[in-house]
N, CA, C and O atoms as a Tinker XYZ file with bonds, in Angstrom:
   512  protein
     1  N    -24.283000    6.321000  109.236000    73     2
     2  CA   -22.929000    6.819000  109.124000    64     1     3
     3  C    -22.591000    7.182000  107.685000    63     2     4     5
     4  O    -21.776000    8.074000  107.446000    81     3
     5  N    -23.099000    6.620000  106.894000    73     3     6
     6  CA   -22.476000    6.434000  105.228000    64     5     7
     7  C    -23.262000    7.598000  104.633000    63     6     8     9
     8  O    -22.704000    8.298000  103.788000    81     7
     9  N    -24.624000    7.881000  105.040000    73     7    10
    10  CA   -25.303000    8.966000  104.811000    64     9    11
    11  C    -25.132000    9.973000  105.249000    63    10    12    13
    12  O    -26.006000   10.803000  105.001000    81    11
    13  N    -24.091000   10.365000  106.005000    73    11    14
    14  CA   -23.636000   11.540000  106.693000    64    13    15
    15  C    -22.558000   12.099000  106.590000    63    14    16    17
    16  O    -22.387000   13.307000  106.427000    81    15
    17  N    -21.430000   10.950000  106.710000    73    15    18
    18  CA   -20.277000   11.132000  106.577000    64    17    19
    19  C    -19.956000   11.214000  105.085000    63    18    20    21
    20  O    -19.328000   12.222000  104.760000    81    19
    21  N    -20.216000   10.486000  104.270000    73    19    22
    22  CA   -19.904000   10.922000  103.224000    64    21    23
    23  C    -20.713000   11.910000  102.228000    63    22    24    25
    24  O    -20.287000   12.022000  101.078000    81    23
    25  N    -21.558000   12.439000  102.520000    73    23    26
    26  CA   -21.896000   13.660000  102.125000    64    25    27
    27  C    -20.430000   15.211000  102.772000    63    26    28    29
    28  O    -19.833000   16.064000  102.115000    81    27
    29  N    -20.411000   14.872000  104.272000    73    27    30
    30  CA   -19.494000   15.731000  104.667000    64    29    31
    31  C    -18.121000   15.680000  104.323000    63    30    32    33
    32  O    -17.388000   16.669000  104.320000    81    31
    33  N    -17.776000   14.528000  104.032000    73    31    34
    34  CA   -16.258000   14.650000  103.080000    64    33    35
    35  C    -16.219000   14.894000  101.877000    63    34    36    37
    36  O    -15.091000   14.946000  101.388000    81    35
    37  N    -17.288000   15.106000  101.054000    73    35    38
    38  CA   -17.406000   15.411000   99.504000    64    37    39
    39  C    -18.049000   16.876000   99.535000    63    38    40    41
    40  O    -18.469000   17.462000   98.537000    81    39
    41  N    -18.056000   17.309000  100.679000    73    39    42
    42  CA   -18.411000   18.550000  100.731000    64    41    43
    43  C    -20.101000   19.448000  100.756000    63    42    44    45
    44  O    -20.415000   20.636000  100.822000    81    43
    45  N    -20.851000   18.195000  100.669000    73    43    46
    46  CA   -21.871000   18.570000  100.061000    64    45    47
    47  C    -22.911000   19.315000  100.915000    63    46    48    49
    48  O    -22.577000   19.251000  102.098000    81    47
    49  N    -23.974000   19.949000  100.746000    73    47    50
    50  CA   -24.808000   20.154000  101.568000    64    49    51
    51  C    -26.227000   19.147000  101.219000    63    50    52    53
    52  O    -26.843000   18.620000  100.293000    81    51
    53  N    -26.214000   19.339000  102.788000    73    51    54
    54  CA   -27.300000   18.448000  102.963000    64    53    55
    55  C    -28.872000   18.489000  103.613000    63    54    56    57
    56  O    -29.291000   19.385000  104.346000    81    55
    57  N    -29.518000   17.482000  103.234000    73    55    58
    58  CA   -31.356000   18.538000  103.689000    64    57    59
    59  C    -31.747000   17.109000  104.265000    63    58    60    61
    60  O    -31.784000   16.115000  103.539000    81    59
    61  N    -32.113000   17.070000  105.979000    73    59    62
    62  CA   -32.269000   17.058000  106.909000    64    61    63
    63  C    -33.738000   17.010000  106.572000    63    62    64    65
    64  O    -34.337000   17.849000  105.899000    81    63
    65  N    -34.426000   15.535000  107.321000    73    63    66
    66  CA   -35.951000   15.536000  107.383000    64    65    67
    67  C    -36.031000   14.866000  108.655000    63    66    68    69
    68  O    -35.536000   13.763000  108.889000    81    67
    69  N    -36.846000   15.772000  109.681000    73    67    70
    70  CA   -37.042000   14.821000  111.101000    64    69    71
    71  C    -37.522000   14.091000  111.141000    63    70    72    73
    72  O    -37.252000   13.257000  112.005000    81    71
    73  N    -38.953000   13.806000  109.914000    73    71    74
    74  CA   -39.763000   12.288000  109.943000    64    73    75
    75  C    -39.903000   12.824000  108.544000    63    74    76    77
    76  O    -39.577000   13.839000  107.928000    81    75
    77  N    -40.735000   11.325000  108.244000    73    75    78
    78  CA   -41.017000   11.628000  106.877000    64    77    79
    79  C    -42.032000   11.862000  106.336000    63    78    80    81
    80  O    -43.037000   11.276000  106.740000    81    79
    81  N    -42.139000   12.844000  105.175000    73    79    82
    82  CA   -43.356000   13.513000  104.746000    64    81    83
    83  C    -43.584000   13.562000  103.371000    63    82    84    85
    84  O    -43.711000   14.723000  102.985000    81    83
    85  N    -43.669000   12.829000  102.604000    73    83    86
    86  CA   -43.620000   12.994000  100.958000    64    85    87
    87  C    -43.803000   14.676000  100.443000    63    86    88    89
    88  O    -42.977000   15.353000   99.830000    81    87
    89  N    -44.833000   14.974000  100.804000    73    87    90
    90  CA   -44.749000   16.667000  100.330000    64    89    91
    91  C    -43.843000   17.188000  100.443000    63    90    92    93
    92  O    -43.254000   17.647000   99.464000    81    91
    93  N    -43.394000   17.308000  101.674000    73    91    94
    94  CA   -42.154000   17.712000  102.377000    64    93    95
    95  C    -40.893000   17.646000  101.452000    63    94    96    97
    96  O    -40.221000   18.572000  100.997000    81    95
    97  N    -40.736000   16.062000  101.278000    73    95    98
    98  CA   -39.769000   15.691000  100.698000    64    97    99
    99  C    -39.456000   16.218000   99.143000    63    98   100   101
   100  O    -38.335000   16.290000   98.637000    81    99
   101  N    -40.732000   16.570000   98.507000    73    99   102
   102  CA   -40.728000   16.515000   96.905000    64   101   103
   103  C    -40.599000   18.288000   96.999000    63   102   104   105
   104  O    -39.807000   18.826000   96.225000    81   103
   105  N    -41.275000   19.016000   97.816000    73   103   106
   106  CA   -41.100000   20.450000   97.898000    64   105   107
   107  C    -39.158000   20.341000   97.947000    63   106   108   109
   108  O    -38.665000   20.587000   96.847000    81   107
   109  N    -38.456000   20.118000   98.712000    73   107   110
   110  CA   -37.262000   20.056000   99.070000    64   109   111
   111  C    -36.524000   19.817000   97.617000    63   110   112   113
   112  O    -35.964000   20.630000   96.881000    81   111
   113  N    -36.674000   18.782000   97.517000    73   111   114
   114  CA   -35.857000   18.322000   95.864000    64   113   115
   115  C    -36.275000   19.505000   94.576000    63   114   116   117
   116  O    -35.571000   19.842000   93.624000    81   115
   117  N    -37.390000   19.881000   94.868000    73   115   118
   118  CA   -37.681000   20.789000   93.836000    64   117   119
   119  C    -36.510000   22.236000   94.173000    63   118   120   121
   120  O    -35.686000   22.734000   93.407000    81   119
   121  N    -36.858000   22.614000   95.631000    73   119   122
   122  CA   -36.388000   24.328000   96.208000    64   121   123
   123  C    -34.883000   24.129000   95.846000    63   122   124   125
   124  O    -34.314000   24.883000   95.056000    81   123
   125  N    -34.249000   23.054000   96.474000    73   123   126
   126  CA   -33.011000   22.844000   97.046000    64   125   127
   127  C    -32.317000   22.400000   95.294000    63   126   128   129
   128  O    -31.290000   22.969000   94.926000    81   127
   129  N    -32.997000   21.392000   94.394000    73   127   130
   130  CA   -32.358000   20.797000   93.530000    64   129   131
   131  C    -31.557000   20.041000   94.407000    63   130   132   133
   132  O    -30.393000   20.420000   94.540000    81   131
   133  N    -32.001000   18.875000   95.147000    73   131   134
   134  CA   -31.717000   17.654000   95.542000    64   133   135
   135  C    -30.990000   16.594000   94.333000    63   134   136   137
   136  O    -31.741000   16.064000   93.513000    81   135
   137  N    -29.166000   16.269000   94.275000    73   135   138
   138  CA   -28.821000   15.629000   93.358000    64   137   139
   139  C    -29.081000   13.764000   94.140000    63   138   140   141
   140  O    -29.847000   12.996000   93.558000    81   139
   141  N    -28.564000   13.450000   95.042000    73   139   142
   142  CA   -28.429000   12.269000   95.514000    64   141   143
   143  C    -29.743000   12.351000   96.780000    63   142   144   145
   144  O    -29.895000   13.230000   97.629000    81   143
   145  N    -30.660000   10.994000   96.521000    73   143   146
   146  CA   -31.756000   10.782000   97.684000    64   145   147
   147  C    -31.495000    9.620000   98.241000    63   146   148   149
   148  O    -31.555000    8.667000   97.464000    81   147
   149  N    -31.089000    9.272000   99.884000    73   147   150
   150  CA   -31.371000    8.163000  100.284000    64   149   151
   151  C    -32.153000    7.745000  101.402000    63   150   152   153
   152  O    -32.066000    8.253000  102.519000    81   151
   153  N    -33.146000    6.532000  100.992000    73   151   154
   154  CA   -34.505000    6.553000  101.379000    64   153   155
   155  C    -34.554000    4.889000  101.547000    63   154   156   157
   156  O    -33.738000    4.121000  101.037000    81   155
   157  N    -35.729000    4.494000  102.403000    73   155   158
   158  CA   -35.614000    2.838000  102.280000    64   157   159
   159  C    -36.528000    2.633000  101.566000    63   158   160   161
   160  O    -37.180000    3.668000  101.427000    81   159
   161  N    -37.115000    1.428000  100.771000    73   159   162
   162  CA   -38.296000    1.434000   99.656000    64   161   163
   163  C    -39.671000    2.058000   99.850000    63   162   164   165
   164  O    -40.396000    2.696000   99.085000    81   163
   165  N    -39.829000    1.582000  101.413000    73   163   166
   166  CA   -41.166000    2.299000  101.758000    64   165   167
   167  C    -41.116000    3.722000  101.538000    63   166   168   169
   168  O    -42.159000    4.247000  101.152000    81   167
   169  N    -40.136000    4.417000  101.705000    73   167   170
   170  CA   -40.736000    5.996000  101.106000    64   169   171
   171  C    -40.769000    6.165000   99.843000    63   170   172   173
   172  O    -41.234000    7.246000   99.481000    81   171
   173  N    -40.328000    5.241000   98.810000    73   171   174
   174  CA   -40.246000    5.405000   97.454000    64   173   175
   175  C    -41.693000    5.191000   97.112000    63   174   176   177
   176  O    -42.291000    6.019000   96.425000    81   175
   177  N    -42.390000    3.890000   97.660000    73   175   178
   178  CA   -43.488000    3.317000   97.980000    64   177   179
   179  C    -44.440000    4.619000   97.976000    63   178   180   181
   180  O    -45.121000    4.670000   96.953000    81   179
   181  N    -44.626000    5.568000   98.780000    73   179   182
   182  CA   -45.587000    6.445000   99.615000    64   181   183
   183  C    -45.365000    7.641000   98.682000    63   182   184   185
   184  O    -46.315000    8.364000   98.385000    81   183
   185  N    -43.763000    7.930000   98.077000    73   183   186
   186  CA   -43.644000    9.195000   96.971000    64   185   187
   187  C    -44.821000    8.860000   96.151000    63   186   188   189
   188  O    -45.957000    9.305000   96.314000    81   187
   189  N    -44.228000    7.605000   94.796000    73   187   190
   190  CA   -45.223000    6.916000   94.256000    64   189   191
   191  C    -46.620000    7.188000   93.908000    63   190   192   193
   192  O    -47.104000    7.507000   92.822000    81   191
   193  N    -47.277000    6.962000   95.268000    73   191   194
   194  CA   -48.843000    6.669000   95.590000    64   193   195
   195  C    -49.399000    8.491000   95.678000    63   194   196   197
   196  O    -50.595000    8.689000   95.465000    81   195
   197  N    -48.616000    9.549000   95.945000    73   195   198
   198  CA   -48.766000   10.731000   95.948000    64   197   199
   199  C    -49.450000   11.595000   94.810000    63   198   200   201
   200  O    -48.749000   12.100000   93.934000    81   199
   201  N    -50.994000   11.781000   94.832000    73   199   202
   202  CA   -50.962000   12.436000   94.002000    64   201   203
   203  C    -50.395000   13.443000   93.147000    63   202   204   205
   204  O    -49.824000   14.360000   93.738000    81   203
   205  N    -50.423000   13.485000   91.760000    73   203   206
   206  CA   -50.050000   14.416000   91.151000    64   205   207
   207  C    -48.196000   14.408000   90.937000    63   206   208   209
   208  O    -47.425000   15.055000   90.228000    81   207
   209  N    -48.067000   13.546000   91.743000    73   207   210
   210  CA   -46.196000   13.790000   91.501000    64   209   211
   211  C    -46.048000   13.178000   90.000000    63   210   212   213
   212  O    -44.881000   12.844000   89.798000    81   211
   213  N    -46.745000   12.984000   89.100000    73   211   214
   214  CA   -45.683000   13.424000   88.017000    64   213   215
   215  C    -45.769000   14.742000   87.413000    63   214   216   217
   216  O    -45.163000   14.822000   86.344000    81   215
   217  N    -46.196000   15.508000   87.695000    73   215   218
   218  CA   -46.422000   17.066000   87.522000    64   217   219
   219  C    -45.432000   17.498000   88.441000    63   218   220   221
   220  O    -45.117000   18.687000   88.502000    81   219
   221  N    -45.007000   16.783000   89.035000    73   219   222
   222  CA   -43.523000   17.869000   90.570000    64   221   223
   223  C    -42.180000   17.296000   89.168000    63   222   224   225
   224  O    -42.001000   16.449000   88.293000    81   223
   225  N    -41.515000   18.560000   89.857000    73   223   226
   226  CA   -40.055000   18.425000   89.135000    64   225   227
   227  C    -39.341000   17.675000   89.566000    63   226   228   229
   228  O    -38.648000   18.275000   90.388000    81   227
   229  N    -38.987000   16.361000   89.493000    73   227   230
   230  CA   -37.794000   15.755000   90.068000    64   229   231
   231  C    -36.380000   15.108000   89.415000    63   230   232   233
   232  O    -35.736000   14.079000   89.617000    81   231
   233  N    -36.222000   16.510000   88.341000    73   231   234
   234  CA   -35.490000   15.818000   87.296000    64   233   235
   235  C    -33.701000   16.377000   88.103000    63   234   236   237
   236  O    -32.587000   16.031000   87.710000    81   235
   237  N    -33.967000   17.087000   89.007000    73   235   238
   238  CA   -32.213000   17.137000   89.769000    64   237   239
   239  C    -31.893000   15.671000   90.028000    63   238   240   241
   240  O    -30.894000   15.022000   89.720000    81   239
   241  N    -32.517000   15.474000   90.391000    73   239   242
   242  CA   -32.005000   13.747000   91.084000    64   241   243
   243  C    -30.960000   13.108000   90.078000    63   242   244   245
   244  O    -31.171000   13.383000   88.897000    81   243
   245  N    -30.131000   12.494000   90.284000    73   243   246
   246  CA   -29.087000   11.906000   89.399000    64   245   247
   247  C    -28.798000   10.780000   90.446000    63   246   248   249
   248  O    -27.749000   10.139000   90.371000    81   247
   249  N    -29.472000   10.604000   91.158000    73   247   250
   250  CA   -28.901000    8.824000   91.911000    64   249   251
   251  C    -30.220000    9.115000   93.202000    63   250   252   253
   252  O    -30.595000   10.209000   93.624000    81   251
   253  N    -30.757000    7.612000   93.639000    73   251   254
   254  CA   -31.608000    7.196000   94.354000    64   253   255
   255  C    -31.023000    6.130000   94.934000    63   254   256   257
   256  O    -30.161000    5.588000   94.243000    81   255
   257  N    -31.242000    5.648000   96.038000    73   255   258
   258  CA   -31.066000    4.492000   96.755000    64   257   259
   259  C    -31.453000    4.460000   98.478000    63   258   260   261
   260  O    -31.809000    5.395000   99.196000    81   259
   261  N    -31.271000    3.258000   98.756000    73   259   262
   262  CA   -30.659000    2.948000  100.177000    64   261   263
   263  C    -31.327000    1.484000  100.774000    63   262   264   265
   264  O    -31.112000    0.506000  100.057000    81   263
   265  N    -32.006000    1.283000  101.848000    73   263   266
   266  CA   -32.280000    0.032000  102.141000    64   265   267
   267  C    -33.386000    0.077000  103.104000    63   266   268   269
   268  O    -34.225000    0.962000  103.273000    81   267
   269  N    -33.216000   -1.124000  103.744000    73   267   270
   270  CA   -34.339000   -1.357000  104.634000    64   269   271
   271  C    -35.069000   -2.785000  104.561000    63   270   272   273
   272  O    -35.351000   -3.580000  105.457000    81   271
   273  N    -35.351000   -2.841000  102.671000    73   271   274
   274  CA   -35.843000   -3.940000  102.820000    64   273   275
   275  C    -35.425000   -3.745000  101.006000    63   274   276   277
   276  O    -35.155000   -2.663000  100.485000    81   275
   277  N    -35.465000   -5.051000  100.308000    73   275   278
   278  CA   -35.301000   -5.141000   98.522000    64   277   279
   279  C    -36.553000   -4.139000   98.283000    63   278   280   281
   280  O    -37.309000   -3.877000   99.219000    81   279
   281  N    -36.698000   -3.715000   97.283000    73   279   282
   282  CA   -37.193000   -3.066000   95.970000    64   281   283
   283  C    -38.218000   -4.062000   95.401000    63   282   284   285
   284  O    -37.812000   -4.909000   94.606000    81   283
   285  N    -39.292000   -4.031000   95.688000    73   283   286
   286  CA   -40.012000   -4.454000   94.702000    64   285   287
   287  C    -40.390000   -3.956000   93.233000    63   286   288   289
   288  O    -40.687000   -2.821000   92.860000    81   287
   289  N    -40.286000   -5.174000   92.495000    73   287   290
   290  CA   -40.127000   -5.056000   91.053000    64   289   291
   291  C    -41.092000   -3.701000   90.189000    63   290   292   293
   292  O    -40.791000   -3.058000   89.183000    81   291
   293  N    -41.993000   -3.651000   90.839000    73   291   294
   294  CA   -43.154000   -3.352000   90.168000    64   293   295
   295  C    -42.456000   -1.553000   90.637000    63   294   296   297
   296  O    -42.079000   -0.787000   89.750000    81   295
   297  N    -42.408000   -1.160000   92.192000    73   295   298
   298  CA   -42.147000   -0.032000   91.876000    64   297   299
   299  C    -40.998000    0.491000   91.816000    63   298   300   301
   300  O    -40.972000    1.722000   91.841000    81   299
   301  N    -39.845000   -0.165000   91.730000    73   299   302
   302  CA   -38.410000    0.071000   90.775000    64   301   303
   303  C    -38.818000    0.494000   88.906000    63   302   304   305
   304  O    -38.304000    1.360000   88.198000    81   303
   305  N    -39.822000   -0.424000   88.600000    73   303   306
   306  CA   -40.179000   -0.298000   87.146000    64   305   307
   307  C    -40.635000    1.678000   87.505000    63   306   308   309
   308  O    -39.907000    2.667000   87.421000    81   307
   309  N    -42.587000    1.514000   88.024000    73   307   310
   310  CA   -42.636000    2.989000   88.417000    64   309   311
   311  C    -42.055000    4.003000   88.430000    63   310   312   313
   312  O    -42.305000    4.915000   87.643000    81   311
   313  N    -40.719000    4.079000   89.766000    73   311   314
   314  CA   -39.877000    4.751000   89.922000    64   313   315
   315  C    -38.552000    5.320000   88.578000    63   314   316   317
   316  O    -37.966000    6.383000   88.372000    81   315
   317  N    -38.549000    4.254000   88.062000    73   315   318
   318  CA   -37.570000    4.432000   86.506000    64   317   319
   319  C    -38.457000    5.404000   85.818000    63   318   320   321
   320  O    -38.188000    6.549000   85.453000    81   319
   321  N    -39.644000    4.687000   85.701000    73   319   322
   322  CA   -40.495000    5.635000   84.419000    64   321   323
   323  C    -40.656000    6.565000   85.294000    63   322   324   325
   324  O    -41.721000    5.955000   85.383000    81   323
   325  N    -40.706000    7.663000   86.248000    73   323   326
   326  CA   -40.997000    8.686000   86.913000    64   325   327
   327  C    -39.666000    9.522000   86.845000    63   326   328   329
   328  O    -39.728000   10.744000   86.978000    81   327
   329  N    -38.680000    9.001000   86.677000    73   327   330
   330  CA   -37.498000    9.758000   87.427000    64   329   331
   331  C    -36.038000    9.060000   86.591000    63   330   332   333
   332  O    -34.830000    9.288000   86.646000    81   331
   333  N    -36.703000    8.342000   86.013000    73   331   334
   334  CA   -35.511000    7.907000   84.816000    64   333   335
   335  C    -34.124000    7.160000   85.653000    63   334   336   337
   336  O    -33.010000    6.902000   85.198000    81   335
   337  N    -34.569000    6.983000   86.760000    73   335   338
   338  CA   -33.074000    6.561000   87.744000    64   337   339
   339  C    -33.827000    5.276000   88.191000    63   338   340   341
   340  O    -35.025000    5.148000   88.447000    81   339
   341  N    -32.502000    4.059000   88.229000    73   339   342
   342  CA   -32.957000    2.869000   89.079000    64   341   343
   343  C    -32.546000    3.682000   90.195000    63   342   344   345
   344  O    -32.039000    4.794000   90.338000    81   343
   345  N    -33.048000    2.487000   91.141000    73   343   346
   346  CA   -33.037000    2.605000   92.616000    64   345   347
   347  C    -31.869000    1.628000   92.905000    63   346   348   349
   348  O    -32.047000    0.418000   92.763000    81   347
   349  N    -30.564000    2.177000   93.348000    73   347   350
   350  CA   -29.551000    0.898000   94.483000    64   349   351
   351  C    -29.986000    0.985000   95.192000    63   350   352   353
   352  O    -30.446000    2.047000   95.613000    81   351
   353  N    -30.064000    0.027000   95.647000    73   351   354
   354  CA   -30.738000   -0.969000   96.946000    64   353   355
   355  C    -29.081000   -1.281000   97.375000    63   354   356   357
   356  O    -28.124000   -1.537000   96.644000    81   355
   357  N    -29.163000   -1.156000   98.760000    73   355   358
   358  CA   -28.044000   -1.733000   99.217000    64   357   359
   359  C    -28.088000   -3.092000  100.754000    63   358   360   361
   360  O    -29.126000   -3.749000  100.839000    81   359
   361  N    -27.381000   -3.264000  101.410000    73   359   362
   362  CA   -27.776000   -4.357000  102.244000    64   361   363
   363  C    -26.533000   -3.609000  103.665000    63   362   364   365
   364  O    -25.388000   -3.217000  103.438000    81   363
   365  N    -27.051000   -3.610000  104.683000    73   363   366
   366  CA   -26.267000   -3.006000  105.707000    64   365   367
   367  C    -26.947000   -3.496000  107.003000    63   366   368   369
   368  O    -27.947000   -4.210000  107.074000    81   367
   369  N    -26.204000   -2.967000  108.038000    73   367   370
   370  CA   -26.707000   -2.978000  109.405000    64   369   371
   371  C    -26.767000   -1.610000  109.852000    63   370   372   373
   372  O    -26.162000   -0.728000  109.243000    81   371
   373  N    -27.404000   -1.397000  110.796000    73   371   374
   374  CA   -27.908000   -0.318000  111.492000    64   373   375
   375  C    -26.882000   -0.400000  112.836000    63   374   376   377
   376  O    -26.546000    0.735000  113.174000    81   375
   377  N    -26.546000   -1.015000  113.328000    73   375   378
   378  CA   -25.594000   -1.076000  114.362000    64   377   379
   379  C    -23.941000   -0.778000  113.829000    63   378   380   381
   380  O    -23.066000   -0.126000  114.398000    81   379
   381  N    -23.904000   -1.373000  112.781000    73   379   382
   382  CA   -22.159000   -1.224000  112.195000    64   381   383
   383  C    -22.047000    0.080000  111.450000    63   382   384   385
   384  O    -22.259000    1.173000  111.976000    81   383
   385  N    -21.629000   -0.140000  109.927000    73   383   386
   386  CA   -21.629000    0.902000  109.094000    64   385   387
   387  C    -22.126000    1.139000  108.515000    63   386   388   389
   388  O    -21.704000    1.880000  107.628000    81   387
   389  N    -23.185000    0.789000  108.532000    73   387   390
   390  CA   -24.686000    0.734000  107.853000    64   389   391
   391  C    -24.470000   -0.245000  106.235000    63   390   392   393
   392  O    -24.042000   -1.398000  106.170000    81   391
   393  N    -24.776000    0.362000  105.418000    73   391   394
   394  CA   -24.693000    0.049000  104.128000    64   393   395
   395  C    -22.712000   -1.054000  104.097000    63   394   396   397
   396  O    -21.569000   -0.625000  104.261000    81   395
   397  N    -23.307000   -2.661000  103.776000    73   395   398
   398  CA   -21.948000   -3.151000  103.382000    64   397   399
   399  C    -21.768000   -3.562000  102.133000    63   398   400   401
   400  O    -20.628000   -3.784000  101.723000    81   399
   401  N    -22.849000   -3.721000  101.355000    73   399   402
   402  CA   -23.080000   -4.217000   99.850000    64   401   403
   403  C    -24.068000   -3.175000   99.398000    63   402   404   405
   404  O    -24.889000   -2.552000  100.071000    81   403
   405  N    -23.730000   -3.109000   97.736000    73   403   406
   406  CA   -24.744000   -1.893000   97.407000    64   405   407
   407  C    -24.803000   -2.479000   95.502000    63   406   408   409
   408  O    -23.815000   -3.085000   95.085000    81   407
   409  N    -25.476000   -2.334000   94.958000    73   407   410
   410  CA   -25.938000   -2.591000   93.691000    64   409   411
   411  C    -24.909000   -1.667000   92.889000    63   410   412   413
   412  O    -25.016000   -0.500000   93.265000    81   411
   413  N    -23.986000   -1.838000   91.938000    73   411   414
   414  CA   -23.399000   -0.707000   91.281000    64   413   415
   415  C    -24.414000    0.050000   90.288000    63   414   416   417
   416  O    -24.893000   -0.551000   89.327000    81   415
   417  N    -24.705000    1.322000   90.544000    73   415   418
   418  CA   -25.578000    1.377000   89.274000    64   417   419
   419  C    -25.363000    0.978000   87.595000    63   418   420   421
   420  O    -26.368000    0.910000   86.886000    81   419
   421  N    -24.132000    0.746000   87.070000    73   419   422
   422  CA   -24.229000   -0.061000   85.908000    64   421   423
   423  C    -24.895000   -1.581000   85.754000    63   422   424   425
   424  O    -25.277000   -2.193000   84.757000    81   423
   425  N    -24.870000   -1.951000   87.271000    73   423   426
   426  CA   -25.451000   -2.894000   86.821000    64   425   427
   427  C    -26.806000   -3.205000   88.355000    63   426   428   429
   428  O    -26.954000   -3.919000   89.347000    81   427
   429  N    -27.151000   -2.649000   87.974000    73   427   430
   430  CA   -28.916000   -3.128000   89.285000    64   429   431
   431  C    -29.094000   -4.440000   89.326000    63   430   432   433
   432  O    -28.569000   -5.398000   88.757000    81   431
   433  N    -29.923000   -4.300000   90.096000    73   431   434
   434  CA   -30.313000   -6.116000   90.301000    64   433   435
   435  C    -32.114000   -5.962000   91.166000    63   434   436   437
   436  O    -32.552000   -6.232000   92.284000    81   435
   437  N    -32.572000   -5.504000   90.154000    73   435   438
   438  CA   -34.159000   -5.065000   90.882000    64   437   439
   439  C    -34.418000   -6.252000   91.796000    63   438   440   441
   440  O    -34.307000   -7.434000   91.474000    81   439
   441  N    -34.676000   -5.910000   92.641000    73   439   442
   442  CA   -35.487000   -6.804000   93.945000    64   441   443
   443  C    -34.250000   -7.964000   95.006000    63   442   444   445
   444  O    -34.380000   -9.105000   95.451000    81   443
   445  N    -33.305000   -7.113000   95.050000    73   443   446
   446  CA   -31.960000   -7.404000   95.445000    64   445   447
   447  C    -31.632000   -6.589000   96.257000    63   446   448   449
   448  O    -31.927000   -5.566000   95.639000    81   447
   449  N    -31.080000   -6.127000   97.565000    73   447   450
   450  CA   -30.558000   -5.306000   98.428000    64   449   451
   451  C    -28.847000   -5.917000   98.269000    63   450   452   453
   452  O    -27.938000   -5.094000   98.375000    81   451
   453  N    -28.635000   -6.885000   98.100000    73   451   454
   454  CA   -27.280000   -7.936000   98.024000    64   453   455
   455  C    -26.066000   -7.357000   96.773000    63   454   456   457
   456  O    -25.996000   -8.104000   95.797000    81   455
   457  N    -25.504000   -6.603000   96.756000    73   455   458
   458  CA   -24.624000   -6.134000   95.706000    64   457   459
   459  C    -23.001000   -6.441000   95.890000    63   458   460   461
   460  O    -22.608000   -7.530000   96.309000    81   459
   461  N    -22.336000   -5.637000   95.624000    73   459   462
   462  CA   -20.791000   -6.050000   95.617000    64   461   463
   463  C    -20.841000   -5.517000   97.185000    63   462   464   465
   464  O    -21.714000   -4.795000   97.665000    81   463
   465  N    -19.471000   -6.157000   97.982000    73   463   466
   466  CA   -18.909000   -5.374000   98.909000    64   465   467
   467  C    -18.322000   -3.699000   98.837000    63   466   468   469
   468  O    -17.242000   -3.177000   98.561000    81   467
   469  N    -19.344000   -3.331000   99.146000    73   467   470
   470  CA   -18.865000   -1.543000   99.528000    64   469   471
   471  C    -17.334000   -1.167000   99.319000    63   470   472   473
   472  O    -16.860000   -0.338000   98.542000    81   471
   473  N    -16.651000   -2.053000  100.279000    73   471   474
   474  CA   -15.157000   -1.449000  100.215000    64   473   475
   475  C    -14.224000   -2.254000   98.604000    63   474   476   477
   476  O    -13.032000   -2.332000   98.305000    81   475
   477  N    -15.231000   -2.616000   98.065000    73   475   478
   478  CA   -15.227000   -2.863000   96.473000    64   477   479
   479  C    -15.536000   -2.072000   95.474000    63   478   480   481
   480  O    -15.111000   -2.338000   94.350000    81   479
   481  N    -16.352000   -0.929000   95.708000    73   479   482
   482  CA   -17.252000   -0.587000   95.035000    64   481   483
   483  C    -16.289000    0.768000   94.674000    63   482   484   485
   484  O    -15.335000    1.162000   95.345000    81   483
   485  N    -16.824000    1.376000   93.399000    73   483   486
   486  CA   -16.163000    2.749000   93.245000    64   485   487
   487  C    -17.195000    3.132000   92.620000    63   486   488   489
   488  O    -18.089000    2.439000   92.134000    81   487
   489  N    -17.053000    4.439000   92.632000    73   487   490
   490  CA   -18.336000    4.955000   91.027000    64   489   491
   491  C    -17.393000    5.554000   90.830000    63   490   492   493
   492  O    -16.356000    5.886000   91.406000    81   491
   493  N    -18.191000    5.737000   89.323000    73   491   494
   494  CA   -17.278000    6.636000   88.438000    64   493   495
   495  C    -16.881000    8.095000   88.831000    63   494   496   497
   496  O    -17.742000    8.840000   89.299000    81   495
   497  N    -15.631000    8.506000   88.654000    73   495   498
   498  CA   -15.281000   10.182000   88.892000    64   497   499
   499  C    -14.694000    9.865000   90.883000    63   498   500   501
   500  O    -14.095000   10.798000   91.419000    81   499
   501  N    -14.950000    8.583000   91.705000    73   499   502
   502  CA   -14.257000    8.851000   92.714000    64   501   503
   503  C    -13.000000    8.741000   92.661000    63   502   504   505
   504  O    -12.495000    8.353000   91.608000    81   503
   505  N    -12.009000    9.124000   94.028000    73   503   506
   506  CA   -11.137000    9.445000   94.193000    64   505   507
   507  C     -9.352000    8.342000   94.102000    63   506   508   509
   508  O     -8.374000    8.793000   94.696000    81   507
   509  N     -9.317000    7.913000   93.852000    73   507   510
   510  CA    -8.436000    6.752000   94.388000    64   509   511
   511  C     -8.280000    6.781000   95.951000    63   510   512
   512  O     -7.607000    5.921000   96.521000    81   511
């Protein structure tokens, strides 16, 4: 819900993957200039392990996150040095509203899905 809906109230367009494909995915962020990615660790995991991706452009990105399971330390570190962005990790259900706690990015908490309450949370530049 949180991945959908709020892309569509902020207006944004959005890029749609039926399964997941790292090529796929890194071609996309390059064509499209992909600003926001949300992914559960295992695809961060499988980007990662992809040859040659530090030669792909992935410098649109300006925020990474989502859940599934915590962030392991080692490729949150990786992922920083690749792409200069931590990863929020957030903590949700799949039955409710998905995402209910989320890491603020000022302050991460590598290997943590457990962050503030969502309907706490603001980033900078939102709306009142």
């Amino acid at each position: 819900m949180h991945s959908v809906l709020v892309p569509l109230y902020a207006g944004s367009t959005m890029v749609l993957m039926t399964t997941w494909d790292r090529e796929t995915a890194v071609d996309a962020i390059e064509k499209y200039g992909i600003t926001h990615w949300t992914s559960i660790s295992t695809m961060i995991v499988d980007l990662l392990a992809m040859p040659g991706i530090e030669k792909r452009n992935l410098s649109s990105l300006i925020l990474a996150g989502g859940g599934g399971a915590p962030m392991p330390e080692a490729v949150a570190k990786r992922f920083k040095e690749l792409t200069g962005l931590d990863y929020l990790a957030g903590y949700g259900l799949t039955e409710t509203f998905s995402q209910t706690h989320v890491n603020p990015p000022h302050r991460v908490k590598i290997g943590s899905d457990l962050g503030i309450p969502q309907a706490l949370y603001r980033c900078p530049g939102d709306r009142p």
